[in-house]
N, CA, C and O atoms as a GROMACS GRO file, in nm:
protein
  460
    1UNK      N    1   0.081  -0.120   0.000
    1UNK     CA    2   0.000   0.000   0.000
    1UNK      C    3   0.084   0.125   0.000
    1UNK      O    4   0.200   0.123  -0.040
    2UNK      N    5   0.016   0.248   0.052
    2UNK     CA    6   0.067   0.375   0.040
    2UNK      C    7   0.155   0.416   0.170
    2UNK      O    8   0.235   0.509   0.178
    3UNK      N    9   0.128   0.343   0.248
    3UNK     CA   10   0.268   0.332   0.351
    3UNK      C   11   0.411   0.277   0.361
    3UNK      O   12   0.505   0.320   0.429
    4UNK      N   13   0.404   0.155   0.262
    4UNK     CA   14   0.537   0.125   0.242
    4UNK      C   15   0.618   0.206   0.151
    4UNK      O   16   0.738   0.218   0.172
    5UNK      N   17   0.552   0.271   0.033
    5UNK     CA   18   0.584   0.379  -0.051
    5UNK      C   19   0.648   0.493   0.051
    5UNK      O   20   0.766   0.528   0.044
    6UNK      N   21   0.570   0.534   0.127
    6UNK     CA   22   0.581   0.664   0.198
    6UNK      C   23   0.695   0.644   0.331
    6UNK      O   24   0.743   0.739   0.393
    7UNK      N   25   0.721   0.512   0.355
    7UNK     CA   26   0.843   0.497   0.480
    7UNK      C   27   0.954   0.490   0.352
    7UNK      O   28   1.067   0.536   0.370
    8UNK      N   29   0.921   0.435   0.236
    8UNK     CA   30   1.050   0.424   0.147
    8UNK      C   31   1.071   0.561   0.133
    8UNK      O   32   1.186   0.594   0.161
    9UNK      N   33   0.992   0.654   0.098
    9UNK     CA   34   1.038   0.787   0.022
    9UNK      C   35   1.126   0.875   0.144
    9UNK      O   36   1.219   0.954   0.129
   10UNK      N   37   1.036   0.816   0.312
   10UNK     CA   38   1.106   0.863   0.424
   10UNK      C   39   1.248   0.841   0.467
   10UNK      O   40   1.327   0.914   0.526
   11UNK      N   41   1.262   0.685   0.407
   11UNK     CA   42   1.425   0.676   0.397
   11UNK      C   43   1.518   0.672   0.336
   11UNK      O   44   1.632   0.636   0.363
   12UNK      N   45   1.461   0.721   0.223
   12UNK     CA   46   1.560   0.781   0.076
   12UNK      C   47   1.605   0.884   0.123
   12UNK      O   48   1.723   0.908   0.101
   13UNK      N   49   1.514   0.996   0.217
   13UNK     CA   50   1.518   1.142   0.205
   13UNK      C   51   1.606   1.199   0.338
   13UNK      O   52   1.688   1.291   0.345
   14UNK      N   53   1.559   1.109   0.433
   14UNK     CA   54   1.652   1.052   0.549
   14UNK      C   55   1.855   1.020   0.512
   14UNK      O   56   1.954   1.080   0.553
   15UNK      N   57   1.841   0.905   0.426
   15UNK     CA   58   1.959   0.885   0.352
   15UNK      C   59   2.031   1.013   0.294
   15UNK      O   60   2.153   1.025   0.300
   16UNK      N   61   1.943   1.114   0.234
   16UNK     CA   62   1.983   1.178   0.176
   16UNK      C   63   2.044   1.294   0.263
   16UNK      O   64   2.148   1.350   0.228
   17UNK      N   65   1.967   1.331   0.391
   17UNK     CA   66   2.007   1.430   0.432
   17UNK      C   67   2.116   1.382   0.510
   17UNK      O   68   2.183   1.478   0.550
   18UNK      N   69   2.171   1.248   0.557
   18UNK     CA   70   2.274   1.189   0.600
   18UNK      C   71   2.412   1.179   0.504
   18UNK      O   72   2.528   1.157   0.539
   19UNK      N   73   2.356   1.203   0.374
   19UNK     CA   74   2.500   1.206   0.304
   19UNK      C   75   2.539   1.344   0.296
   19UNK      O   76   2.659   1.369   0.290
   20UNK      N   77   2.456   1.437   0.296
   20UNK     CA   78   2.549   1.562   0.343
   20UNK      C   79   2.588   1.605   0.402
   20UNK      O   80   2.662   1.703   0.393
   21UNK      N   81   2.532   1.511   0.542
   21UNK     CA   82   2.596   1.556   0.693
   21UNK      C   83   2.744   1.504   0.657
   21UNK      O   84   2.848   1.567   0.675
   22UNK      N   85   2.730   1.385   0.607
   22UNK     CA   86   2.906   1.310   0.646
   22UNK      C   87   2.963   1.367   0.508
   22UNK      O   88   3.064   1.303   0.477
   23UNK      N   89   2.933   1.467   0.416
   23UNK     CA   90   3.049   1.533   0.326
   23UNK      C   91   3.056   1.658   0.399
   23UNK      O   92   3.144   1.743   0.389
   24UNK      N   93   2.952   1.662   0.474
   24UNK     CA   94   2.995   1.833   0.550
   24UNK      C   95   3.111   1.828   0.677
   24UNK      O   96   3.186   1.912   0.724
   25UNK      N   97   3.083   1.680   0.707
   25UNK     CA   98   3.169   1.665   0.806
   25UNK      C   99   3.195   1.470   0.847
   25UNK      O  100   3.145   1.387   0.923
   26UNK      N  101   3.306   1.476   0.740
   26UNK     CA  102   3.351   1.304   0.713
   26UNK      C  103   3.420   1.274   0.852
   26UNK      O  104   3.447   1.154   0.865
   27UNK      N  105   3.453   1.348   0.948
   27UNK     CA  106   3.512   1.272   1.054
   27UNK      C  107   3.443   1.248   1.199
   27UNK      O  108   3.496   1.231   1.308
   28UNK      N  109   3.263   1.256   1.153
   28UNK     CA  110   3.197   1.268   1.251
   28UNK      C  111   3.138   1.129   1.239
   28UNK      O  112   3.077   1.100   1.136
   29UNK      N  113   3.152   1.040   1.338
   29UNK     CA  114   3.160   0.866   1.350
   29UNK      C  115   3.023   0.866   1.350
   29UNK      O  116   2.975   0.837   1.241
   30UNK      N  117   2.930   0.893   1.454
   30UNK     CA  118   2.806   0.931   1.469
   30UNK      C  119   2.718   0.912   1.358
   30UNK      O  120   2.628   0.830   1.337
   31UNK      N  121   2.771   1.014   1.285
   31UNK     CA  122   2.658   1.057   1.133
   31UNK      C  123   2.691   0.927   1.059
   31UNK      O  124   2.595   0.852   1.046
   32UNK      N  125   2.794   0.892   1.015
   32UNK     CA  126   2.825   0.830   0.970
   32UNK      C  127   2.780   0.634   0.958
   32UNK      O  128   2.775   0.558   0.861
   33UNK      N  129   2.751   0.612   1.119
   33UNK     CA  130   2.694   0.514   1.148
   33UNK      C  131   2.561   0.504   1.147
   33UNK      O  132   2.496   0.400   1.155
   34UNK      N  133   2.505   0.657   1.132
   34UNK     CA  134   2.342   0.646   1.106
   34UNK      C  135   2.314   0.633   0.971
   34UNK      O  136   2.228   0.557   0.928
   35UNK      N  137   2.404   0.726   0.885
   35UNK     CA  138   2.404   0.655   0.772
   35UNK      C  139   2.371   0.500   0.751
   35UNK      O  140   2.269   0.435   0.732
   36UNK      N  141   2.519   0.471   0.764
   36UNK     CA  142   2.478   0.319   0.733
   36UNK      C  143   2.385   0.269   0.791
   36UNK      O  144   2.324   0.179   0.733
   37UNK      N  145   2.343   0.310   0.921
   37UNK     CA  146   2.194   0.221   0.966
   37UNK      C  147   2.089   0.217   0.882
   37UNK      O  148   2.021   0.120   0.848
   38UNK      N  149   2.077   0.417   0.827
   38UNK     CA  150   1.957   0.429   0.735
   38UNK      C  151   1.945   0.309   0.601
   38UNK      O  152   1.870   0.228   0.546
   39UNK      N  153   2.073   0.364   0.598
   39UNK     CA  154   2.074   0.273   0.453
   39UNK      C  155   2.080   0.127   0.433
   39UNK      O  156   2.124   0.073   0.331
   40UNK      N  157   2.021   0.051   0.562
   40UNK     CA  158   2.023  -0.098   0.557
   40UNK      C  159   1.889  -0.157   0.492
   40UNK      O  160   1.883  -0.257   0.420
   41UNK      N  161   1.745  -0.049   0.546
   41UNK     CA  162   1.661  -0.059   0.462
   41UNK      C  163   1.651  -0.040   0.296
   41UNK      O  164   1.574  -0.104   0.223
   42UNK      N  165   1.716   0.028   0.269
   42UNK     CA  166   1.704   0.056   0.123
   42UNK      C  167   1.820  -0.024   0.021
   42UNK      O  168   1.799  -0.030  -0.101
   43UNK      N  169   1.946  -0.087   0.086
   43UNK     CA  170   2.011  -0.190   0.016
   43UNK      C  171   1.994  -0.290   0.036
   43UNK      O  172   1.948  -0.328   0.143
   44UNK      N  173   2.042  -0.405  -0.107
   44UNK     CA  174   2.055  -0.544  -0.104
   44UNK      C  175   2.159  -0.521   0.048
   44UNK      O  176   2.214  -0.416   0.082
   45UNK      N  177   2.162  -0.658   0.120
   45UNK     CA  178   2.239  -0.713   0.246
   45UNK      C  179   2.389  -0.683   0.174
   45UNK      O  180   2.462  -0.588   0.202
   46UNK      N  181   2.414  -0.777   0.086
   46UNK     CA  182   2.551  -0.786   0.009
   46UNK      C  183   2.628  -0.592  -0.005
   46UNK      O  184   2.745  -0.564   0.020
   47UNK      N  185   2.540  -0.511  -0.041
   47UNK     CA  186   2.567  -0.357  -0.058
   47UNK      C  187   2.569  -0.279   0.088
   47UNK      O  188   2.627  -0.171   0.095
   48UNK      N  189   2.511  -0.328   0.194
   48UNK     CA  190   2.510  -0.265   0.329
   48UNK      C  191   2.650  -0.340   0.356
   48UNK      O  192   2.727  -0.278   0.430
   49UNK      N  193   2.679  -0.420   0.324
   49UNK     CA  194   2.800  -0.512   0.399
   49UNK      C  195   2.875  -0.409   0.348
   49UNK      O  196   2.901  -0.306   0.410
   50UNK      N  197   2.909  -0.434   0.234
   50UNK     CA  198   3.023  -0.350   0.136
   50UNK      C  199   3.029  -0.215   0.152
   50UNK      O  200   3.134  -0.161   0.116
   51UNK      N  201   2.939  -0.145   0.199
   51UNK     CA  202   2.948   0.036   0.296
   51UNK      C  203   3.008   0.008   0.383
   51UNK      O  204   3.113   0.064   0.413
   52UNK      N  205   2.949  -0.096   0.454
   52UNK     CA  206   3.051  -0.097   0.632
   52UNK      C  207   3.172  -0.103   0.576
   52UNK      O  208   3.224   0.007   0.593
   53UNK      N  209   3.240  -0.172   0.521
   53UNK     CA  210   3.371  -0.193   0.472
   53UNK      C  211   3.433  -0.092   0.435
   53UNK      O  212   3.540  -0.054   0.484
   54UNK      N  213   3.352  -0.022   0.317
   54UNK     CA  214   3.448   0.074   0.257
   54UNK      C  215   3.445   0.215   0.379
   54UNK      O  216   3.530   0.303   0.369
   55UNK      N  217   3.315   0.223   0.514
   55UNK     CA  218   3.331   0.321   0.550
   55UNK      C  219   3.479   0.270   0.653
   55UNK      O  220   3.570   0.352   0.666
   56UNK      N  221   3.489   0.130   0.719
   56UNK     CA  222   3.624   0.120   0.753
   56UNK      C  223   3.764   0.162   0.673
   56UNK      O  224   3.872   0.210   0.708
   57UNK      N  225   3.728   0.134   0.595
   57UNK     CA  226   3.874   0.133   0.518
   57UNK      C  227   3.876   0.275   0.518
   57UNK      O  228   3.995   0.294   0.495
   58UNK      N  229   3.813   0.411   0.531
   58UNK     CA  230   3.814   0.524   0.509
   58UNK      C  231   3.864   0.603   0.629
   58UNK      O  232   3.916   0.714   0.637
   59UNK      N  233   3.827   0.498   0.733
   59UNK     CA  234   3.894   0.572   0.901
   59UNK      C  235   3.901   0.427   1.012
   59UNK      O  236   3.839   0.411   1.118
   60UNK      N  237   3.991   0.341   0.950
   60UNK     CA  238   4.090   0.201   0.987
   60UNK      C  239   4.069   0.228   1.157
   60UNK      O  240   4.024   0.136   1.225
   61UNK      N  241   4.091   0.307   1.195
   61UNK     CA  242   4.098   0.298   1.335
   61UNK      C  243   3.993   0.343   1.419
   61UNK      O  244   3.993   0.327   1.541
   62UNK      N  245   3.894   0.405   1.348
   62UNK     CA  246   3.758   0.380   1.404
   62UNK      C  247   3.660   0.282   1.485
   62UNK      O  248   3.566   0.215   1.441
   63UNK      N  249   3.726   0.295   1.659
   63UNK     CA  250   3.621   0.143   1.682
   63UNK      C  251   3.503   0.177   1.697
   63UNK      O  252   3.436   0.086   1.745
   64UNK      N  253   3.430   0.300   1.671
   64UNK     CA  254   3.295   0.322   1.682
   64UNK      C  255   3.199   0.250   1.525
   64UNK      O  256   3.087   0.199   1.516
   65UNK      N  257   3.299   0.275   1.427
   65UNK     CA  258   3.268   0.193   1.306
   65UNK      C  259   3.264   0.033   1.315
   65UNK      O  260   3.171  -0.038   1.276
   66UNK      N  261   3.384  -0.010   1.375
   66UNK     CA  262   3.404  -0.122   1.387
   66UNK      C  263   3.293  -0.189   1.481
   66UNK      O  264   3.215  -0.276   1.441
   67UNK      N  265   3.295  -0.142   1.595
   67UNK     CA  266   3.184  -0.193   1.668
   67UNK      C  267   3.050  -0.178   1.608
   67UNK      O  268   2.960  -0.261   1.621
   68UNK      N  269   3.040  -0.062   1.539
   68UNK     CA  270   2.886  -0.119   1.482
   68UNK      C  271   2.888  -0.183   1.343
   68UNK      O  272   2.802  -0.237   1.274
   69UNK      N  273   2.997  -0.162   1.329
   69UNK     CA  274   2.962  -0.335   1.178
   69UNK      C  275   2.964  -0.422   1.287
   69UNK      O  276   2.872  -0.502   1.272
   70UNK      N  277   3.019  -0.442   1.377
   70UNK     CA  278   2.973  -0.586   1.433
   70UNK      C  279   2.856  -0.611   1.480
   70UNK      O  280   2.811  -0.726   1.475
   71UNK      N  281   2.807  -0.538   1.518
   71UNK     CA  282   2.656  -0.522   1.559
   71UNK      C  283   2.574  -0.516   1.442
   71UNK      O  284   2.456  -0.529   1.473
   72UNK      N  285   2.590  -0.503   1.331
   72UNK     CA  286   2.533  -0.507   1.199
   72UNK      C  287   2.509  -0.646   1.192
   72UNK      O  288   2.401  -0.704   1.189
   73UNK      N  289   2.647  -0.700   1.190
   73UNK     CA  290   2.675  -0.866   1.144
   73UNK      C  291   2.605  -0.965   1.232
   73UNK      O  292   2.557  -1.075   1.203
   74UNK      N  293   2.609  -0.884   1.379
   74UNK     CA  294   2.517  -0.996   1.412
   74UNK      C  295   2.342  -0.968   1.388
   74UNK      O  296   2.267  -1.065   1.393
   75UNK      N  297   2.293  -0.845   1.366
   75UNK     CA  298   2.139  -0.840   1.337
   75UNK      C  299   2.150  -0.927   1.220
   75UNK      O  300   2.047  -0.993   1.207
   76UNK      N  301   2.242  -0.952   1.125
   76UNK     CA  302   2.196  -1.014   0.970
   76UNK      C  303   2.313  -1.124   0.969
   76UNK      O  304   2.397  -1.126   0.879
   77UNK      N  305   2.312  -1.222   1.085
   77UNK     CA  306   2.387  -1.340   1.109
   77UNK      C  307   2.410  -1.431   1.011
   77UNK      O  308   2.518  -1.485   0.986
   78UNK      N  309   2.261  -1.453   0.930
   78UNK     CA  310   2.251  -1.540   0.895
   78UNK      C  311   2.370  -1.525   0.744
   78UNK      O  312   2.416  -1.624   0.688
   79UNK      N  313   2.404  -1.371   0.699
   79UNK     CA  314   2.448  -1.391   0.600
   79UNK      C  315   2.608  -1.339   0.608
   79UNK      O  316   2.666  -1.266   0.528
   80UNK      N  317   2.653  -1.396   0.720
   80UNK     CA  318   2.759  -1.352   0.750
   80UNK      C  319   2.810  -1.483   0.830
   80UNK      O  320   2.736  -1.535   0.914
   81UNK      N  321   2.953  -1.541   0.798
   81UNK     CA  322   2.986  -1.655   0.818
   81UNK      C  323   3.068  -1.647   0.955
   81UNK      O  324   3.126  -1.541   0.980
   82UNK      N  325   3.077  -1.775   1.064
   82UNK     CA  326   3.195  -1.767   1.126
   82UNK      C  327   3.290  -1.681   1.140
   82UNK      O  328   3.301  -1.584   1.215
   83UNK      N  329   3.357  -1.724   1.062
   83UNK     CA  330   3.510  -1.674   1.051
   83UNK      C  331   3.490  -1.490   1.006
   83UNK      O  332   3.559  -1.395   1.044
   84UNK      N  333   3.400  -1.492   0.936
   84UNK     CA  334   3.368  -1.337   0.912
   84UNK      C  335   3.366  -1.264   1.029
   84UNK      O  336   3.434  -1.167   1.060
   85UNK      N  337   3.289  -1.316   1.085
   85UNK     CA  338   3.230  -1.250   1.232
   85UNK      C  339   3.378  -1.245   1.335
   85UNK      O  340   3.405  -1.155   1.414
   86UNK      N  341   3.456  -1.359   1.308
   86UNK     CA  342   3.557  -1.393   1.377
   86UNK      C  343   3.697  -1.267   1.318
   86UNK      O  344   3.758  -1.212   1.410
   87UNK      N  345   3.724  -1.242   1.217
   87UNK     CA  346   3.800  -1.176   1.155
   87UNK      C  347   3.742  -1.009   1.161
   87UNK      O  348   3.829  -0.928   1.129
   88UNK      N  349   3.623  -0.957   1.193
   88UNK     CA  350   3.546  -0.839   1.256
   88UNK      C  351   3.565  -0.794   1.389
   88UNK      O  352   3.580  -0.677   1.423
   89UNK      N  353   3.562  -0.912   1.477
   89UNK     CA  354   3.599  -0.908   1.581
   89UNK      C  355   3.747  -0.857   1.590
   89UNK      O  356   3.775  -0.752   1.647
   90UNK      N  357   3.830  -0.928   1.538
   90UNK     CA  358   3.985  -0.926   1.528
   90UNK      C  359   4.010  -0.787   1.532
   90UNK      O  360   4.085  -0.728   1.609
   91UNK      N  361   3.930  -0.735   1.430
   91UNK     CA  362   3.990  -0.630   1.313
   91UNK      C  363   3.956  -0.518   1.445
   91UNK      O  364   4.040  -0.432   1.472
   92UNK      N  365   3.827  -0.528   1.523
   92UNK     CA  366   3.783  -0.436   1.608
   92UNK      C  367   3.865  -0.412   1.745
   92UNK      O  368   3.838  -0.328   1.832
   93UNK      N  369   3.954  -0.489   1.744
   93UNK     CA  370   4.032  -0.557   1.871
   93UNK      C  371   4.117  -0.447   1.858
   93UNK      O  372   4.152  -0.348   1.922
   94UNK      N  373   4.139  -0.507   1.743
   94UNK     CA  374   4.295  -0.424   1.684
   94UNK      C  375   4.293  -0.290   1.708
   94UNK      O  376   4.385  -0.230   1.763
   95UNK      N  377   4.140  -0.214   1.650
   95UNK     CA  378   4.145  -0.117   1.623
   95UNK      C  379   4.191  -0.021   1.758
   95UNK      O  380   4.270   0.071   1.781
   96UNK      N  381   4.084  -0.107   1.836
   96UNK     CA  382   4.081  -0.053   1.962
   96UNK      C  383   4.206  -0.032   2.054
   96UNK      O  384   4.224   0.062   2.130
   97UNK      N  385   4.284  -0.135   2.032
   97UNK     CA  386   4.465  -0.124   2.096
   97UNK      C  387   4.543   0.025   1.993
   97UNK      O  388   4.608   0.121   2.035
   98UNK      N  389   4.509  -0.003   1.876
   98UNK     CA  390   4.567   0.125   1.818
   98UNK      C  391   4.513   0.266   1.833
   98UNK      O  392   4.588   0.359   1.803
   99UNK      N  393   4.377   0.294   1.880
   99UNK     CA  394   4.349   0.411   1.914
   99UNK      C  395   4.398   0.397   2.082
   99UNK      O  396   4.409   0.497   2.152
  100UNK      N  397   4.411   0.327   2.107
  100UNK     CA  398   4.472   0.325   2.294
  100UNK      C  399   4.584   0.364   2.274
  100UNK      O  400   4.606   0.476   2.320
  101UNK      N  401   4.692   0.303   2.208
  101UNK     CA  402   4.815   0.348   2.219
  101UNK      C  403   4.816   0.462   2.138
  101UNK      O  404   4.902   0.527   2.197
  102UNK      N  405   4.774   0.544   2.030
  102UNK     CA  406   4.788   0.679   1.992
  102UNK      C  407   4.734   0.752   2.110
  102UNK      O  408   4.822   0.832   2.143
  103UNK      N  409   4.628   0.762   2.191
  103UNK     CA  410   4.594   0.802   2.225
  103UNK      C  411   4.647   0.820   2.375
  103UNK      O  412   4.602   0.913   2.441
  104UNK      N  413   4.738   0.737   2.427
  104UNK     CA  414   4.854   0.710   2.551
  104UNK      C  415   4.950   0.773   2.457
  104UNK      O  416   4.926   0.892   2.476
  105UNK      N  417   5.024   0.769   2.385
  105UNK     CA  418   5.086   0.818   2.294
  105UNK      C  419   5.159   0.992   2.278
  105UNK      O  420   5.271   1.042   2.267
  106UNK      N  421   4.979   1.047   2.286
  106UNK     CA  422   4.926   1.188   2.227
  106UNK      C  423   4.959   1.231   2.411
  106UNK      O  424   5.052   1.310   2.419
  107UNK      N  425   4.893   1.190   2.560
  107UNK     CA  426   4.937   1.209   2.668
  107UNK      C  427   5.033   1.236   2.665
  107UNK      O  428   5.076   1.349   2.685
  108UNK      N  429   5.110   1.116   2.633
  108UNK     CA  430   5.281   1.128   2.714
  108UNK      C  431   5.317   1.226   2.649
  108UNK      O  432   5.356   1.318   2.720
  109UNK      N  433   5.320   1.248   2.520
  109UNK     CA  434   5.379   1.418   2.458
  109UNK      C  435   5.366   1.506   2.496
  109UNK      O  436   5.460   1.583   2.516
  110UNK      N  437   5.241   1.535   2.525
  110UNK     CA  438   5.122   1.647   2.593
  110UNK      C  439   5.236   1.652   2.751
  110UNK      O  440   5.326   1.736   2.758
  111UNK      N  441   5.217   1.581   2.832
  111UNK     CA  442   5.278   1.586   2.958
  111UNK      C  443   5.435   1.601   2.971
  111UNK      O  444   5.496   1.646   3.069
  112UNK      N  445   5.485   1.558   2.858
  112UNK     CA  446   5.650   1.591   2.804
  112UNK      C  447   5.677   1.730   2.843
  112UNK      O  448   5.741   1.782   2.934
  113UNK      N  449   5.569   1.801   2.689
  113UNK     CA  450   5.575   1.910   2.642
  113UNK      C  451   5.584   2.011   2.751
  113UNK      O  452   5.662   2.105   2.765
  114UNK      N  453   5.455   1.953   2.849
  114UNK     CA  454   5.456   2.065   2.972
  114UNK      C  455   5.498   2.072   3.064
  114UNK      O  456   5.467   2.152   3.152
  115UNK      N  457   5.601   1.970   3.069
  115UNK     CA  458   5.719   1.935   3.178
  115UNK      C  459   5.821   2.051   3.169
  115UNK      O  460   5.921   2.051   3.240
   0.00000   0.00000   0.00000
């Protein structure tokens, strides 16, 4: 009927005003993850996967990204394997030790500096 039309046109337009938030401002994790939320309704599974990805590969050390592709992977389990899930995890692990140590890192300089 005229409601499924009208939540679609709501999350095209939704989508839409989410892609100018994250070109107005690409380093805001937030927008970015609502994005991809929006846009789980309106893509094939296979094309929501492949955003999470490419939005990782765009900011690698993002565990706010990372953690919610994992939380993605598990709402849509079924099309996401083991080892996938297992190698997400990894990748999120990782991420998370590397923003720890930049971020212990960025301190000790900081406290150097003002020594």
């Amino acid at each position: 009927g005229g409601g499924g039309r009208r939540a679609g046109a709501v999350a095209e337009r939704k989508v839409s005003v989410l892609r100018r938030a994250v070109a107005a401002n690409p380093r805001n994790e937030a927008v970015a993850v609502e994005l991809l939320r929006a846009q789980e309704s309106l893509l094939e599974p296979e094309e929501v996967g492949s955003a999470w990805e490419e939005a990782i590969r765009g900011d690698p050390c993002s565990v706010m990204l990372r953690m919610e592709s994992l939380a993605h992977a598990s709402r849509h389990v079924a099309s996401f394997s083991v080892s996938a899930l297992r190698e997400a995890a990894a990748a999120a692990a990782a991420a998370s030790r590397r923003a720890f140590s930049a971020a212990a890192a960025s301190s000790a300089a900081t406290l150097t500096a003002s020594a």
